[in-house]
C-alpha positions as a Python dict, from the first residue, in 0.01 Angstrom:
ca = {
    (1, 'X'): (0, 0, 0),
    (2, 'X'): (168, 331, 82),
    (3, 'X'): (348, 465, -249),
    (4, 'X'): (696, 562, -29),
    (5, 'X'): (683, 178, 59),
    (6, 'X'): (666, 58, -255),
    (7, 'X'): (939, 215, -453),
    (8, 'X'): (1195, 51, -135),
    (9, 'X'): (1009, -305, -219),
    (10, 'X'): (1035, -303, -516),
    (11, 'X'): (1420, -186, -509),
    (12, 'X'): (1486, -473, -298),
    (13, 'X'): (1318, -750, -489),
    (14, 'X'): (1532, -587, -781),
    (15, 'X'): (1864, -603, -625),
    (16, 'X'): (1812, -954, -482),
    (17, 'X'): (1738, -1078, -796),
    (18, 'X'): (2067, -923, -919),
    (19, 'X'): (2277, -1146, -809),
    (20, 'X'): (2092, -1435, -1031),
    (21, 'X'): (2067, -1267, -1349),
    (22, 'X'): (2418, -1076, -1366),
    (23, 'X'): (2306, -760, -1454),
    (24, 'X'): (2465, -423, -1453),
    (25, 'X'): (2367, -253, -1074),
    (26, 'X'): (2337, 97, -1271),
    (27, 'X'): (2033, -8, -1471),
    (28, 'X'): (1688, 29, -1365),
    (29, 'X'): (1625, -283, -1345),
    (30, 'X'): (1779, -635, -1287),
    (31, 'X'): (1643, -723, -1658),
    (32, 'X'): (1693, -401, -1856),
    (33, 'X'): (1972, -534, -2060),
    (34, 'X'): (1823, -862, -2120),
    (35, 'X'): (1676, -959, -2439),
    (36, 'X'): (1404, -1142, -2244),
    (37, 'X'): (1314, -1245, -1873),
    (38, 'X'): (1447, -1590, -1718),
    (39, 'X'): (1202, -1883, -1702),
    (40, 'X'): (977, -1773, -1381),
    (41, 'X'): (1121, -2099, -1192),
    (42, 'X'): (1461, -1999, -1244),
    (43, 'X'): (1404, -1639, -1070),
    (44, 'X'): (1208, -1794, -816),
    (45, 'X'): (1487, -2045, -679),
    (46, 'X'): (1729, -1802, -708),
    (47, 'X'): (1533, -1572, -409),
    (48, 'X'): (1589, -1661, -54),
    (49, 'X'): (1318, -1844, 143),
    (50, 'X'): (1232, -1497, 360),
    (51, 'X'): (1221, -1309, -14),
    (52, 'X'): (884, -1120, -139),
    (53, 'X'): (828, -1014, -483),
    (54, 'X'): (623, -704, -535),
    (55, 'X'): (363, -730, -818),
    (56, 'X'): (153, -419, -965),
    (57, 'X'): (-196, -522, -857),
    (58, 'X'): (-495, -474, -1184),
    (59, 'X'): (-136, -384, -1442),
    (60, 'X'): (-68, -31, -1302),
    (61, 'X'): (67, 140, -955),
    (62, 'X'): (-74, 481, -804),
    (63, 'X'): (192, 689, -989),
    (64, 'X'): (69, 626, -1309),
    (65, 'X'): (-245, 769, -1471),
    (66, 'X'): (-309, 488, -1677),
    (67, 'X'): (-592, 259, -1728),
    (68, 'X'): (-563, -52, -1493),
    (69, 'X'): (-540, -367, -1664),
    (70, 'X'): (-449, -147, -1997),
    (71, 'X'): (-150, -189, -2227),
    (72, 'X'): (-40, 149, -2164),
    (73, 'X'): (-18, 63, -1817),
    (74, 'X'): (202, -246, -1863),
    (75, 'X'): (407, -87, -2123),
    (76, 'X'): (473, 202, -1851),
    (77, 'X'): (549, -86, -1585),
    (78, 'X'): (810, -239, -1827),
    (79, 'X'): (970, 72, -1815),
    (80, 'X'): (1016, 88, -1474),
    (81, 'X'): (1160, -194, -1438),
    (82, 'X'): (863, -378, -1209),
    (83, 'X'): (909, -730, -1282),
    (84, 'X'): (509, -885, -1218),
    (85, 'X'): (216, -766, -1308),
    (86, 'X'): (-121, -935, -1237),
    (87, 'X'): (-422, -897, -1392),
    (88, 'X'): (-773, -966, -1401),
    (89, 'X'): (-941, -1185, -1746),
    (90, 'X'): (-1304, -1173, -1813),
    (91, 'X'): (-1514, -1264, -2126),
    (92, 'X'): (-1716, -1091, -2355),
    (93, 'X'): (-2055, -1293, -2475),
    (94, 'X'): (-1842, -1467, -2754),
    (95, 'X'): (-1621, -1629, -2465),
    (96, 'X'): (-1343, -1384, -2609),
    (97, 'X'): (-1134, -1330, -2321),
    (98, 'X'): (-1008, -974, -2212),
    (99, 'X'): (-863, -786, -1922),
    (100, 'X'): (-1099, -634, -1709),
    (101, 'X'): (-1133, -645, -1320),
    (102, 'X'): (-1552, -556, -1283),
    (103, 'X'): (-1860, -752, -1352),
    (104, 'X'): (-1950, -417, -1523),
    (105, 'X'): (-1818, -197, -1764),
    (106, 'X'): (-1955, 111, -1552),
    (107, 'X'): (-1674, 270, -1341),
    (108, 'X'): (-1392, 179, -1566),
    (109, 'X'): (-1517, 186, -1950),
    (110, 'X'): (-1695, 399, -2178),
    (111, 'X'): (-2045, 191, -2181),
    (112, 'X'): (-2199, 42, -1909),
    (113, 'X'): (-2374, -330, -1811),
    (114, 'X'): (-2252, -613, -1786),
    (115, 'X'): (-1898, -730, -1935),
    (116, 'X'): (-2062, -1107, -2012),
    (117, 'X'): (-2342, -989, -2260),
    (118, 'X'): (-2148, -754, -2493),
    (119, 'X'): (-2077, -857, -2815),
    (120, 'X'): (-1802, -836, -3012),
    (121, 'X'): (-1907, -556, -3229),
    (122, 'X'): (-1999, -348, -2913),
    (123, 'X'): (-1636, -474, -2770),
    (124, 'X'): (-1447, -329, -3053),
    (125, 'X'): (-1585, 23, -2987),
    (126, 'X'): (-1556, 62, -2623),
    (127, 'X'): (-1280, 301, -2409),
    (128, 'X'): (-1093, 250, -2118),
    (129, 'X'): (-1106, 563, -1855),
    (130, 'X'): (-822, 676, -1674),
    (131, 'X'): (-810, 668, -1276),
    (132, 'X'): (-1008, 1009, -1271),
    (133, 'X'): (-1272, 893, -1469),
    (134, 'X'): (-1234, 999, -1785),
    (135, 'X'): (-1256, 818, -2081),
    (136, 'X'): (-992, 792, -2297),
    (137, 'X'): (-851, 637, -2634),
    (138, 'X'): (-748, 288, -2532),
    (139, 'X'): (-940, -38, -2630),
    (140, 'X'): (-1001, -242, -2377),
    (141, 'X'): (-735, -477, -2448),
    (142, 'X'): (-780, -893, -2494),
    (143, 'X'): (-594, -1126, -2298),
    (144, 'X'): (-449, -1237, -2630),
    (145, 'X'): (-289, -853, -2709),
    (146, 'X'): (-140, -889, -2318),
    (147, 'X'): (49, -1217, -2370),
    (148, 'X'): (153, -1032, -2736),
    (149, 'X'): (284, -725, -2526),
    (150, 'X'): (440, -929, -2213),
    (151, 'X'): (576, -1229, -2355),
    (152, 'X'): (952, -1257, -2223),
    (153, 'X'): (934, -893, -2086),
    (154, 'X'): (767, -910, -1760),
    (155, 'X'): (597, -1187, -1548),
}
């Protein structure tokens, strides 16, 4: 999706969900002075029938130079104000499982092969690289550090 479209989308979703959760129209976002997000239901009966709600596809959006499906990424869209995020869960041989989008580590991690036969140990060790490539200083994260980081904070 075009980046000037998406900043108007997600504006909109923001200030139609306004009007259900009483928040203050200078904030960045419908939930920034909330302790923690309404139950999903509740937002989602409170939109009108013809209503859209814009999610950032793999945890990230083509502004930021984060690691999809990384916790700096999420922790970035928080900040924003973006209100879903969806992500991708695979497993590592133990049936751990972790956010990653690929079969293979190769174009988005510091090893390569498959995601399915690494082990733990070899888990633990690997990078996440940024959208130009290069490898950085952020663990893969597990699905169970997500939930840790999201819970009550973004859907």
């Amino acid at each position: 999706m075009n980046a000037k479209l998406l900043s108007p989308l997600t504006l909109a979703a923001a200030l139609s969900l306004s009007a259900c959760v009483n928040a203050i129209p200078e904030a960045p976002s419908p939930f920034a002075e909330m302790d923690r997000l309404p139950p999903i239901r509740a937002t989602l009966d409170c939109l009108p029938d013809e209503a859209a709600m814009v999610a950032a596809h793999r945890m990230t959006a083509e502004s930021l130079n984060a690691p999809e499906n990384s916790l700096s990424s999420l922790e970035r869209l928080i900040e924003h104000g973006t209100m879903v995020a969806e992500v991708d869960i695979a497993a590592i041989a133990d049936g751990t499982p972790i956010l990653f989008h690929d079969g293979v580590w190769d174009e988005h991690a510091s090893t390569t092969g498959p995601v399915v036969t690494t082990s733990p140990e070899k888990f633990a060790r690997l990078r996440l690289k940024d959208k130009e490539g290069r490898v950085g200083g952020e663990p893969v994260p597990t699905l169970s550090d997500l939930l840790d980081v999201a819970k009550a904070r973004i859907y």
